[in-house]
N, C-alpha and C positions, 0 to 999 in steps of 0.2 A: 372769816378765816383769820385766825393771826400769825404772827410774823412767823414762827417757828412752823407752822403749817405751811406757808408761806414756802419757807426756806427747805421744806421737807418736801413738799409738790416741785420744786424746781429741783432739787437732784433726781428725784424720781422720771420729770420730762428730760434731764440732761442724760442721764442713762437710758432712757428708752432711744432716744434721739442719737445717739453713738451708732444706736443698734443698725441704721441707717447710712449716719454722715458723719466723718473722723472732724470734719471742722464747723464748730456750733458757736451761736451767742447766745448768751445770757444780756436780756436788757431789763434792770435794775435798778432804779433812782437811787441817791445820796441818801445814807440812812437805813438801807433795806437789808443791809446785814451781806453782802458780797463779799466779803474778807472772810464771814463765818463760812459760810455759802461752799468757796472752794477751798477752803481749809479739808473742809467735811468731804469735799470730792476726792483731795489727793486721799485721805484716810480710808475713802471706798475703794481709789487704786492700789492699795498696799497689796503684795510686797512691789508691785510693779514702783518705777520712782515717779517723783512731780516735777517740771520746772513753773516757777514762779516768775515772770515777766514781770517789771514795771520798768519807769524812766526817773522814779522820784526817788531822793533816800528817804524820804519820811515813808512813802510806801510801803517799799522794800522793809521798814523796820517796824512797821505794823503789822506788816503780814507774818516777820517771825514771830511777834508776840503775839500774833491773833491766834496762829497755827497752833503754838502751844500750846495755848489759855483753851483752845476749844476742843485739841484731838492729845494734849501732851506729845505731841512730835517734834522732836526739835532738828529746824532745820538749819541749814550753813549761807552764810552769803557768798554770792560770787558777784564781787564790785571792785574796781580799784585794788588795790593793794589785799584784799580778800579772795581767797582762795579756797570755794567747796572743795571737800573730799569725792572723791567717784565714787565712795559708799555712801553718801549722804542719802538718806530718803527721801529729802524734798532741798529741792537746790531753789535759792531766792536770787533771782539777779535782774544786775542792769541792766537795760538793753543798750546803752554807751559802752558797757564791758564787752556783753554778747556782739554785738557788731565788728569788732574786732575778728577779724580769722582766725588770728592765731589761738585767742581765749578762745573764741567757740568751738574751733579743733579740738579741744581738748577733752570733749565730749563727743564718742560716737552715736551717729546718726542713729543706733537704737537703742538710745540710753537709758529716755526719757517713756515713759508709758504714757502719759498726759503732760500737756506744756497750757500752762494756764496763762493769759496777757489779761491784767489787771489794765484799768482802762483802754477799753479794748477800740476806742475809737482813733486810737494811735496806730494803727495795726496796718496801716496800707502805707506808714512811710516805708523807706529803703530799708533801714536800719533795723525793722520788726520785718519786714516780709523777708531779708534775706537768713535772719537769725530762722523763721519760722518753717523756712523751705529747708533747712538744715536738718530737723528732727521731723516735719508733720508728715513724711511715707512712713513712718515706724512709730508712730504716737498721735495720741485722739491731742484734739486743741481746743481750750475753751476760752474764745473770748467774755470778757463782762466788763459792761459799759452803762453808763447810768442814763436815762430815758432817751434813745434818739430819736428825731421825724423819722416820715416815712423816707425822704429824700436820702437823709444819714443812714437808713439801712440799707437802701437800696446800692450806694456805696459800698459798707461792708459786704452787701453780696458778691461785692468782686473777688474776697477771698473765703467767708463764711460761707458754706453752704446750707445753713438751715438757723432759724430762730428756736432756739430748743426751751426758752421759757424767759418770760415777759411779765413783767410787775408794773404798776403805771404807778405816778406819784398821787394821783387822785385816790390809788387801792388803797393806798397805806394810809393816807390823810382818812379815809372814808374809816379804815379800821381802826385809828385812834394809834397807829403806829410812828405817824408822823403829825407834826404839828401844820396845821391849819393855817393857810396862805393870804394873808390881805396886801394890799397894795395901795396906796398912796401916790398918785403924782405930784411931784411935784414942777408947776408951771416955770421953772426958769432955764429959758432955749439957748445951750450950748450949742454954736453952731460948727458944723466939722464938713464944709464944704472943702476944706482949706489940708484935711488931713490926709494923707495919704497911705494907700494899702500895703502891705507886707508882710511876705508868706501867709497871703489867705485871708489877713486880721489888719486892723488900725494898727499902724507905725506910734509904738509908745510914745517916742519921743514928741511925736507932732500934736497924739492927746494931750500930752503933759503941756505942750505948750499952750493950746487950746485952752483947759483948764483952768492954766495957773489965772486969769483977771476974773474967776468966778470961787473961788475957795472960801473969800470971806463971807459973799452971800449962802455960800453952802452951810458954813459952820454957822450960821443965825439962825438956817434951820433946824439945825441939828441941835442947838437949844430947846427947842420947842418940843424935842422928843428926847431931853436928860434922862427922863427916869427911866429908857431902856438901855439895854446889854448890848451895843453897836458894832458891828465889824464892818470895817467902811477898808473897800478895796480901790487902787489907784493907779495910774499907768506907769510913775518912775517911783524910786524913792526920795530921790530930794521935792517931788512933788507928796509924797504920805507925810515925810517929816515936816515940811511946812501945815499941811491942815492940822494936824495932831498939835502942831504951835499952835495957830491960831484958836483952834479949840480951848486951850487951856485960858489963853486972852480971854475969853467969853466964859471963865468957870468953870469949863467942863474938864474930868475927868478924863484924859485924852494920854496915850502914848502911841508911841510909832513902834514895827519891827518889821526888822529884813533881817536878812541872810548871814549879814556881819556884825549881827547884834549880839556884844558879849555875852550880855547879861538874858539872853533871848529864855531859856527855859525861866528864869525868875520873872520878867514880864507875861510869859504866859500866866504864870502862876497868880500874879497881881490880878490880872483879866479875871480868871478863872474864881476868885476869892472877894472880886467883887471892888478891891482897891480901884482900878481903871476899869469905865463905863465902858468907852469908847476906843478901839485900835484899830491903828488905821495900819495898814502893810500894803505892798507892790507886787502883788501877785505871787505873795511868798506863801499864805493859809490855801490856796486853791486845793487843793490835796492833802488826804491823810492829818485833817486836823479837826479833832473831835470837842467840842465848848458847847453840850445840851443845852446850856442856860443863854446861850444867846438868842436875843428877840426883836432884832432889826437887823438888816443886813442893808447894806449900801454899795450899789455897783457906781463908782464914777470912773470905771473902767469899760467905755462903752465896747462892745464887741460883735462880730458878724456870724460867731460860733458858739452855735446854741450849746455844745459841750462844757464850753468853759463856762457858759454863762448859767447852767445847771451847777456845777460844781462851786460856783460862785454860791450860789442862792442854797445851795445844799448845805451850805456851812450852819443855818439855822434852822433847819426844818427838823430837828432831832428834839423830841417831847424833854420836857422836864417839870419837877412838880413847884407848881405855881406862874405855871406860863401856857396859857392858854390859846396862842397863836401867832404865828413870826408874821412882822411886818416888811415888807419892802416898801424903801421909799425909791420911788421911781422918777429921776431927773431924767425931764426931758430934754433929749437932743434935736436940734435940728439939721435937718439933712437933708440936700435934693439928691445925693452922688451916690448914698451909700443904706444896704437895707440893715438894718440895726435888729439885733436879739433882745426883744422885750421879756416881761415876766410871763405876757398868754403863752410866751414859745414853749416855757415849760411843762404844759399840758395841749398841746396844741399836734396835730396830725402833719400838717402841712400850712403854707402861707396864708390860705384862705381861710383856713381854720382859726390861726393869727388874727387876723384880722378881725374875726368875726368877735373870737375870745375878748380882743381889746376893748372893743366896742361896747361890749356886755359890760367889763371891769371897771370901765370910767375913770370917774378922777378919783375914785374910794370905794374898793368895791373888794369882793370874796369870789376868789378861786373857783371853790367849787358850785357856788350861783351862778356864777357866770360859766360853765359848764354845763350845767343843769338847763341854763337858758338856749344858750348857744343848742343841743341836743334837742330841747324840742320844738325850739324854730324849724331843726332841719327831719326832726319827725312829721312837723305840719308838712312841709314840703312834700314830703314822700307821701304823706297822706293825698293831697292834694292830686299830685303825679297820678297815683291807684286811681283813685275817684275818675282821671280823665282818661286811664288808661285801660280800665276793667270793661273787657268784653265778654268774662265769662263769671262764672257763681259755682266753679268747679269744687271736687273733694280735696284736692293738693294743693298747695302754696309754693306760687315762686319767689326768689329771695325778696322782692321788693311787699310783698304781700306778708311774709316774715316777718321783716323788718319793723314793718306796720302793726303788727300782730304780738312784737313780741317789745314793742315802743325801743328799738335799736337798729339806729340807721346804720350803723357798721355792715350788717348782718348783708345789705343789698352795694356796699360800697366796696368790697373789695378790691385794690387792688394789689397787685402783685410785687413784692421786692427782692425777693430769692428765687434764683432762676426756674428751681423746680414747680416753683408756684405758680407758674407762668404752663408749664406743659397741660394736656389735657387729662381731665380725672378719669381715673379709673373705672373698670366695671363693677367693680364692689365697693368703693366710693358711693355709686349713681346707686345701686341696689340699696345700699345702708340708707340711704336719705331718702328714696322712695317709701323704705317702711318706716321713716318718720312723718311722711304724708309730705313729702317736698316735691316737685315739678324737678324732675334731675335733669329733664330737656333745657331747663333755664339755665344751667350750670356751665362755665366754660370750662375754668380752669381746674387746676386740681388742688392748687392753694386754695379759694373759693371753697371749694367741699371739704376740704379739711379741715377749714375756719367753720363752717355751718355743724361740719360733724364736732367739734369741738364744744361747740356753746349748746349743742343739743345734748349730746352725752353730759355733760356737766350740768345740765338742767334733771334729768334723767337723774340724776344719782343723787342729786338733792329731793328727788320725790317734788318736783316743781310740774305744775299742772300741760301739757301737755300742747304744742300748737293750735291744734284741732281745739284744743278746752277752752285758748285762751282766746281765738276766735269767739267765742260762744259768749265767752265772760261779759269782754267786750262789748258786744253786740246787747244783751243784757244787761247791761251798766253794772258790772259788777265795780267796785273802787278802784282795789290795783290787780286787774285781772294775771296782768305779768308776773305777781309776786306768789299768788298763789297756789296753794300745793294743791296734787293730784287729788286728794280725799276731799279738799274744801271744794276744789273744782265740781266735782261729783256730786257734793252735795246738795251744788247752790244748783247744776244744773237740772238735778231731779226733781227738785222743788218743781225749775221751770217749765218741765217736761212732765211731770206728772209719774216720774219712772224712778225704778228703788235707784239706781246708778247714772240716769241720764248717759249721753255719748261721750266716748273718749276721745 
């Protein structure tokens, strides 16, 4: 499927999903076109109006120029000293303005027909939920947020009530949408026993302090890997401006930029045209900065929030021609105090998923092998599970015998993150999956059947060979019995069977 397909099945579930729940997320990795994504929505609200949420101005001013460039609608900002029209069709604002009473008064509570929050894992501080309780009894709300665990949505379910469509960074990597993830550690142990936490995250100043006696061994590394496109992120900026010094010490192609950099649009432009290799900045690129041709990314910004540390790494996962896969170089930290956001987190379910991911990836390893590994270790398992737990040779399959069946352990792990997910499924839920040949007695919840009825229906409409088929295949040694269509299923099992169609 590609990206425009992609982007076209997710308005399609965010509109069905309204039909239901006025508060949805959209979860979306770096690169997957989210900016086009709810441009395209406010345009299906018309004439109804949009509000646009963000906290950044590079945001904020991507979203008018995305908005334009995708639907021609030109919208108004409302930030600072800017002041939308009340006839604007799509209004872009701060939420530092919108928090404000007075500015948000200025908009009646049913003004807005959709209220879109651009990073949407911002959404549970004060300043978003009280802007958000303002307009959301009179207007549908769509958060979009780039890949969260299951822990991070299970959070947002404190206000989102429903996942209305989910892209993983592996889809897009797998579909040639996004560039291909390796990883490098590197062995020199930063120790942050010593750092302290604040709001949520490492205290910059005590990284920076950390830090600063390891910058020259950093930039010796970072020789060794000249000939790529580097964006190395950092906790202060007298600590960016120092490495980007020493870089140069050592030959390298190095500039710094922050926030009060005069000349900041012409250093981008340096970056971008290939003059400067390497830039280092303090957590000023996190957001809203697009350099396809970057192909190493460097966190020496250690961090506890997989968000930021996606948005971090997200900076170079965007394809370009003549670059065949973004590197991370991965500095290890040491720590007994504090759980640290590695590279598995960005494919990773939860902690033990982490871990397992890590393990696979080594000290130089790929993304998606390690993926691929990690998945059928935990297919053997289940396999294994079946094998001690099969008391019957019955017609229907319960989800662990799916799972098995269909080589995705997802299909038997459920669990639950939005509250409705949690309730018990329905009686045409249980019915629908029954005439898939499923055991509905196995089913608890109603998230569960709507995840099963999900990958079965999508298997269904791809003409993909059928559980009952792929049991058979299996059994058979067919090669990839899971990937097979309905007709090839048919055909190999007639063979086996001696019959024009064999069973379905």
């Amino acid at each position: 499927m590609g990206l425009r397909a992609y982007q076209m099945k997710a308005r399609q579930d965010i509109h069905t999903g309204f039909s239901n729940f006025d508060r949805q997320l959209g979860v979306l990795p770096t690169g997957s076109g989210k900016t086009i994504l709810f441009s395209r929505m406010a345009q299906d609200f018309q004439p109804s109006r949009t509000l646009i949420i963000a906290h950044r101005e590079e945001l904020i001013s991507q979203a008018v120029d995305k908005l334009e460039a995708a639907t021609g609608i030109e919208a108004q900002v409302e930030m600072g000293d800017d002041r939308a029209s009340l006839d604007a069709p799509v209004v872009v604002a701060s939420v530092q303005t919108l928090m404000r009473e007075t500015r948000r008064n200025r908009w009646p509570r049913d003004h807005f027909g959709l209220v879109v929050v651009d990073e949407a894992h911002h959404s549970l501080a004060d300043s978003y939920l009280n802007t958000l309780r303002h307009f959301h009894d009179h207007a549908k709300v769509l958060g979009v947020s780039a890949t969260p665990d299951r822990g991070d949505k299970k959070n947002l379910g404190r206000y989102y009530q429903n996942i209305a469509c989910e892209v993983t960074l592996l889809d897009l990597i797998q579909q040639g949408w996004l560039a291909p993830i390796k990883v490098k550690t590197v062995p020199l142990g930063m120790n942050l026993d010593s750092v302290r936490t604040t709001a949520g995250d490492f205290n910059a100043d005590d990284l920076g302090h950390a830090l600063e006696p390891y910058l020259g061994r950093i930039a010796d590394v970072m020789v060794e890997h000249r000939h790529r496109k580097t964006l190395v992120f950092l906790p202060l900026i007298s600590v960016s401006k120092r490495f980007a010094e020493l870089c140069r010490e050592r030959g390298l192609k190095a500039e710094h930029i922050d926030g009060q950099s005069t000349d900041r649009q012409a250093i981008l432009d340096r970056f971008r045209r290939d003059e400067t290799r390497i830039l280092t900045n303090a957590m000023l690129l996190t957001e809203g900065y697009d350099e396809p041709s970057i192909d190493c990314v460097v966190c020496l910004r250690p961090t506890k929030v997989r968000a930021l540390y996606s948005q971090i790494i997200g900076r170079g996962t965007r394809i370009c021609p003549g670059k065949d896969h973004l590197l991370v170089l991965d500095f290890l930290w040491q720590s007994g105090e504090h759980s640290l956001v590695k590279p598995a987190h960005l494919i990773a379910e939860d902690e033990d998923d982490a871990r397992a991911l890590t393990e696979k990836i080594g000290d130089d390893g790929d993304m998606e092998e390690a993926r691929e590994a990690v998945d059928a270790d935990r297919t053997r398992k289940l396999t294994e599970r079946l094998r001690q737990n099969r008391r019957r040779q019955g017609s229907v399959l319960d989800p662990l015998e799916l799972a098995v069946t269909l080589n995705d352990a997802h299909l038997a792990e459920f669990i639950p993150v939005m509250q409705w997910q949690g309730e018990s499924p329905t009686a045409k839920q249980l019915d629908c999956l029954v005439r898939f040949g499923i055991d509905g007695n196995a089913i608890l919840t109603k998230g569960h059947a709507s995840f099963l009825l999900d990958r079965l229906i999508t298997r269904r409409k791809l003409e993909l060979a059928t559980p009952k088929q792929v049991r058979l295949l299996r059994k058979y040694d067919h090669p990839r019995p899971e990937m097979a269509t309905f007709k090839e299923a048919q055909a190999f099992l007639a063979i086996k069977f001696g019959s024009p169609a064999g069973p379905n």
